[in-house]
matplotlib code that plots the C-alpha trace (Angstrom):
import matplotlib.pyplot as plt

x = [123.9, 127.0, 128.3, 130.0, 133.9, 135.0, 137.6, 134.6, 132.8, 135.3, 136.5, 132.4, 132.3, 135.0, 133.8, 130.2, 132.2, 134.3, 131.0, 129.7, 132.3, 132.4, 128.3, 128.8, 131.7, 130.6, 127.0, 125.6, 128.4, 128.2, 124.0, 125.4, 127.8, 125.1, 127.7, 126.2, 123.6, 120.9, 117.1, 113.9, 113.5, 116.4, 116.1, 112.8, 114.1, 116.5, 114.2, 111.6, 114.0, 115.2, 112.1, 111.2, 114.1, 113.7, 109.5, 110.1, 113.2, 110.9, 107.8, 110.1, 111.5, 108.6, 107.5, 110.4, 110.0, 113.1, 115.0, 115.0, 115.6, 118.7, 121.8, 123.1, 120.2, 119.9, 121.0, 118.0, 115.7, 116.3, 115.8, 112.4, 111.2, 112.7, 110.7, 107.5, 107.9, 107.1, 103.9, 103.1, 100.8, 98.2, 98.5, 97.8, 94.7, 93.6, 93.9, 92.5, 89.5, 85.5, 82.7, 81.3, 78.3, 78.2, 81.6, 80.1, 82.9, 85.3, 87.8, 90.6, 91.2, 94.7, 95.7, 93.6, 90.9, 88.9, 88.1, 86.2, 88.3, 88.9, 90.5, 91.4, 95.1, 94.2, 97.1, 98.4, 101.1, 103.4, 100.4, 101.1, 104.4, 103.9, 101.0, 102.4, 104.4, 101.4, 99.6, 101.7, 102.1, 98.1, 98.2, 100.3, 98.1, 95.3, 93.5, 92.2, 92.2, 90.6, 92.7, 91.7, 94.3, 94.9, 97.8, 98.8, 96.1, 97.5, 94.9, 93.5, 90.1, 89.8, 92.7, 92.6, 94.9, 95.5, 92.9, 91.7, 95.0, 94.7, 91.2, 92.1, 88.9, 87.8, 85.6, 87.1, 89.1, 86.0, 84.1, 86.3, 86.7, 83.0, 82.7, 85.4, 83.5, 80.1, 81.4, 81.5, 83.3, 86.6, 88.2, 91.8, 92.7, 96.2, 96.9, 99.8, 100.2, 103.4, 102.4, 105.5, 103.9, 101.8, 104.7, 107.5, 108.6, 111.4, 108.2, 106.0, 102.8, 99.6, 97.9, 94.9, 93.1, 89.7, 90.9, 93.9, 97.4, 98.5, 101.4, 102.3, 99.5, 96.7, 98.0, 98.3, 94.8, 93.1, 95.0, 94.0, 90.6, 90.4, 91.8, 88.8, 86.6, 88.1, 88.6, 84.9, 83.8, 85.5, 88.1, 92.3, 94.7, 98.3, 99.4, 103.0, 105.0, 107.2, 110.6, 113.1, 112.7, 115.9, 116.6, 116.0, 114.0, 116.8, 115.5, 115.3, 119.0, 120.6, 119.6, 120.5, 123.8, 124.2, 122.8, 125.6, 128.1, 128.3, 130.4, 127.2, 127.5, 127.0, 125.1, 122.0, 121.8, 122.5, 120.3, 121.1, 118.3, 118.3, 117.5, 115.0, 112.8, 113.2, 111.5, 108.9, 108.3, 105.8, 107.4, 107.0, 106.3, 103.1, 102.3, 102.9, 100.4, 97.4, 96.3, 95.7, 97.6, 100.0, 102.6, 105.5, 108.5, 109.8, 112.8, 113.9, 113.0, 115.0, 118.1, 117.9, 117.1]
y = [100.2, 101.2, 105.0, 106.5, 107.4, 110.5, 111.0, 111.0, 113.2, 115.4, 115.7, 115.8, 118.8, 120.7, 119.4, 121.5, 124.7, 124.7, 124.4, 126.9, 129.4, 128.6, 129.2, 132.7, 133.6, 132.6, 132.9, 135.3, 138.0, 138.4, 139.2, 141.4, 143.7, 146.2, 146.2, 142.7, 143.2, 140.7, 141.5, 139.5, 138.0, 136.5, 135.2, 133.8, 132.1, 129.9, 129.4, 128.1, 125.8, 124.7, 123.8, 122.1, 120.1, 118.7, 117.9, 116.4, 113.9, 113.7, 112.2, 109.6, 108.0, 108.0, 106.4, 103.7, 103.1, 105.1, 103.1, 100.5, 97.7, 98.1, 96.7, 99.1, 99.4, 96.3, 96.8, 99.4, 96.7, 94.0, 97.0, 97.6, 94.2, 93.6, 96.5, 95.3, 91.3, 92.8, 93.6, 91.0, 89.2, 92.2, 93.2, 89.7, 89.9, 93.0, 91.2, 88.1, 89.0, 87.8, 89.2, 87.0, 87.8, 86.3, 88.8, 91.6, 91.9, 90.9, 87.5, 86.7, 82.9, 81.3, 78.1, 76.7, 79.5, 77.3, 75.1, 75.0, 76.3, 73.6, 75.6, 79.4, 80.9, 83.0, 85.8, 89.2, 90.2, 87.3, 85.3, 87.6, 87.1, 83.4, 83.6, 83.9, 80.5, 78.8, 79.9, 78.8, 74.9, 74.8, 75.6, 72.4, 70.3, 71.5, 73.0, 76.3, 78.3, 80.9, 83.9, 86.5, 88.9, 91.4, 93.6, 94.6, 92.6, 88.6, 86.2, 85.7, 85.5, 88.9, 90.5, 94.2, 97.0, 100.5, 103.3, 100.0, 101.1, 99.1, 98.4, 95.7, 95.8, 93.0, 91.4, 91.0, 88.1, 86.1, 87.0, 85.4, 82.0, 82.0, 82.6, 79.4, 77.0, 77.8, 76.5, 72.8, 72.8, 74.2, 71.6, 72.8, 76.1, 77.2, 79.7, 82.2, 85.2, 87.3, 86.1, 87.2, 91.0, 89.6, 88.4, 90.1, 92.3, 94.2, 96.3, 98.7, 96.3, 98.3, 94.9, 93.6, 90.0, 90.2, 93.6, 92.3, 93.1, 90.0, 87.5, 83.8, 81.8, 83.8, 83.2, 79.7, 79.5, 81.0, 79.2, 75.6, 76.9, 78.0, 74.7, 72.6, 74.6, 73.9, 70.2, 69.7, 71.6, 68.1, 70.1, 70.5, 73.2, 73.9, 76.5, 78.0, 79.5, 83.0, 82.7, 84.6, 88.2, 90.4, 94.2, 95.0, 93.6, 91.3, 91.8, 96.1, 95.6, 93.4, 94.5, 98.1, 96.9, 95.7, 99.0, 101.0, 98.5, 98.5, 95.8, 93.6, 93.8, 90.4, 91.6, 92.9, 89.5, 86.6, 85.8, 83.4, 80.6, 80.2, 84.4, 84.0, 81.0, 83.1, 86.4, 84.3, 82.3, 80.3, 76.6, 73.8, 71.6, 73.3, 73.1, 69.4, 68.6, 69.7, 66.8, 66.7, 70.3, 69.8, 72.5, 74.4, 75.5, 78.3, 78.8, 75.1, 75.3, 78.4, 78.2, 74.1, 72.6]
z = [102.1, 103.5, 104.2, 101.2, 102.3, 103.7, 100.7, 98.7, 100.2, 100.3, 96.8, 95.9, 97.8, 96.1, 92.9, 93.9, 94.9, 91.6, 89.6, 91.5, 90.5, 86.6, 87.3, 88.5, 86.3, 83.2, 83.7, 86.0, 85.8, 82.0, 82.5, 85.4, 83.1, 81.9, 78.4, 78.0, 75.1, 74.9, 74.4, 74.9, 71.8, 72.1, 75.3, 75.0, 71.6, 73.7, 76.2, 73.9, 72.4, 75.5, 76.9, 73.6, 73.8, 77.5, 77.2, 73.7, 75.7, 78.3, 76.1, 74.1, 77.2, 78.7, 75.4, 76.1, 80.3, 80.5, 78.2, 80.7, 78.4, 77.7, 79.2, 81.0, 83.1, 83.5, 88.0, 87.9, 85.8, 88.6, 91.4, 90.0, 89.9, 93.2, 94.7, 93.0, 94.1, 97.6, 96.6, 93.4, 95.4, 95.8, 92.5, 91.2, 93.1, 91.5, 88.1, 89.3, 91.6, 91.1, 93.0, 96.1, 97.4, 100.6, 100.9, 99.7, 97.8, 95.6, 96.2, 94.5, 92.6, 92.4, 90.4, 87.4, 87.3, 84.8, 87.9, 91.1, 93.9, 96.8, 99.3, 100.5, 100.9, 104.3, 105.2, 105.1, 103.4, 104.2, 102.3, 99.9, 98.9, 98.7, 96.2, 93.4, 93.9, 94.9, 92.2, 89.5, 91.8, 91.7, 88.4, 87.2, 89.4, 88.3, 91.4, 92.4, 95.9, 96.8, 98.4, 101.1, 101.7, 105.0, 104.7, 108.7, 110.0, 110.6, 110.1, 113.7, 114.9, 117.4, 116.2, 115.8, 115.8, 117.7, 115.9, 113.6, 111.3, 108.1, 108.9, 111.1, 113.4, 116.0, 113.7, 110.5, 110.5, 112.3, 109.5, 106.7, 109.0, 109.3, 105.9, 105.2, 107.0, 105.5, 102.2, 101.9, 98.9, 100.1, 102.3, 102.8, 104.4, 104.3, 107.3, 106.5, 109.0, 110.6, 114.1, 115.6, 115.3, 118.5, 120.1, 120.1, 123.0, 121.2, 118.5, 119.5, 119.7, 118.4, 118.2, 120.3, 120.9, 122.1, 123.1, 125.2, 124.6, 122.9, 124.0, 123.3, 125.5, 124.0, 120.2, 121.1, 122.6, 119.6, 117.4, 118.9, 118.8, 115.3, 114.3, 116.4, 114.4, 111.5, 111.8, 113.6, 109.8, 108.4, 106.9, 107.0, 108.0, 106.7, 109.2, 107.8, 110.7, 110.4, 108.6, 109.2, 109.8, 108.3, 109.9, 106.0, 102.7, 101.5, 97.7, 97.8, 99.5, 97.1, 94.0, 95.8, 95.9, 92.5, 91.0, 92.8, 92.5, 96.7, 99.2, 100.9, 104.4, 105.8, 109.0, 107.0, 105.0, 107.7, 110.8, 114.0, 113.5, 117.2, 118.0, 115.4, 117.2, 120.3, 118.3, 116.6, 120.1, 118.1, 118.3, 116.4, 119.5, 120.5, 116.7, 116.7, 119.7, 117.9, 116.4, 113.0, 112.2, 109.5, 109.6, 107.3, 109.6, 107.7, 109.5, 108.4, 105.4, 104.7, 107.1, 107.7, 111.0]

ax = plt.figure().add_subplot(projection="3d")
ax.plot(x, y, z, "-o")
ax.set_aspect("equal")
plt.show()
């Protein structure tokens, strides 16, 4: 959002100091002024009311979420949902989750729930945000997927971060793929991870591989060995690659910007394709030469080729 202007900071300023003085004047120099008669009954009368008053305002728009239905709310309605769509695909697993056994744990189920699930949706949160879109496309085809979630931990084999922080420990993600190939009846595994975490040079890298700081040739290497052991388990991989990766949520900022009726400032909202392919450093190519990977590139399916 862009800087309020200095005229408008200005005038708020002498807006405050002018309240200020009515405050004083007209309310804390009459209880000063010892001719000012007012006793306790009185005083706690008002405050009673008062208090009744606010808490009884409080309770029916709480009663009616704020009055958030109506239309002049309507920016702050579409900031809300914008601010919840980040996380939508966590909470639909809450709502959607069975217990697994061999998980020791519970596992959410996309699609047509009625149904035997044929695949797994395997990610953190970039997984996450595409769930709900997938869910509602294996729906209409009448499929099901299974969906294992790691928010802050990308769906690698090894990985782990500094401290564990968000339980991301050497051996978790090896235990879901273990887990995947064990069951015959899901065939198709669709990989979704923000790889670029373990490759870019510009962050402040807390991750680990196999307990090595991570760069491009070992993300490569585990990936072409994931996907051997996923294709010598006679099943398919759809491995979607980072989009692009904005200086700020594009959803929270935009509807921001409706709600206060602010000028969109073009630099927070566009990206240069080509810095982006250098930050994700992941390519297409090396992608393309594992054979029998099929692939999403996000970057052309967002900003074109």
């Amino acid at each position: 959002m862009e800087e309020p202007p200095k005229t408008l900071m200005l005038l708020l300023s002498f807006l405050s100091l002018a309240l200020a003085f009515l405050s004083w004047k007209y309310i804390e120099t009459p209880f000063r002024d010892k001719q000012f008669k007012i006793n306790q009954k009185t005083i706690f009368t008002c405050s009673s009311v008062g208090i009744l008053c606010f808490v009884s305002l409080g309770i029916y728009g709480t009663s009616k979420n704020g009055f958030i239905e109506r239309t002049v709310f309507e920016p702050v309605r579409i900031y809300q949902e914008a601010i919840g769509e980040r996380a939508s695909g966590f909470k639909f697993c809450k709502k959607h989750s069975e217990y697994n056994a061999q998980l020791n744990g519970n596992i959410c189920k996309i699609g047509d729930v009625a149904k035997e699930p044929v695949g797994l949706l395997w990610g953190d949160s970039y997984a996450g945000s595409a769930l709900f879109g997938l869910h509602n496309e294996l729906k209409a085809k009448g499929k099901a997927f299974y969906v294992l979630l790691s928010d802050g931990c990308p769906p690698l084999p090894g990985i782990s971060r500094k401290r564990n922080a968000f339980g991301c420990t050497p051996d978790k993600q090896q235990f879901t793929l273990n887990w995947f190939l064990k069951q015959k009846k899901l065939r198709d595994l669709i990989w979704v991870g923000r790889f670029q975490a373990l490759t870019d040079k510009n962050t402040d890298n807390d991750f680990f591989i196999d307990g090595l700081k991570p760069n491009l040739k070992l993300l490569e290497k585990r990936i072409i060995e994931v996907s051997n052991q996923v294709f010598s388990n006679g099943k398919r991989i759809l491995f979607v690659m980072d989009g692009p990766n904005f200086n700020v949520s594009i959803p929270d900022y935009l509807s921001k910007a409706r709600l206060f009726n602010s000028k969109v400032n073009s630099n927070f909202t566009t990206v240069k394709v080509n810095e982006q392919r250098v930050k994700i450093a992941l390519s297409a190519e090396f992608l393309s030469e594992i054979n029998g990977l099929k692939f999403i590139d996000s970057l052309d399916l967002f900003c074109g080729p």
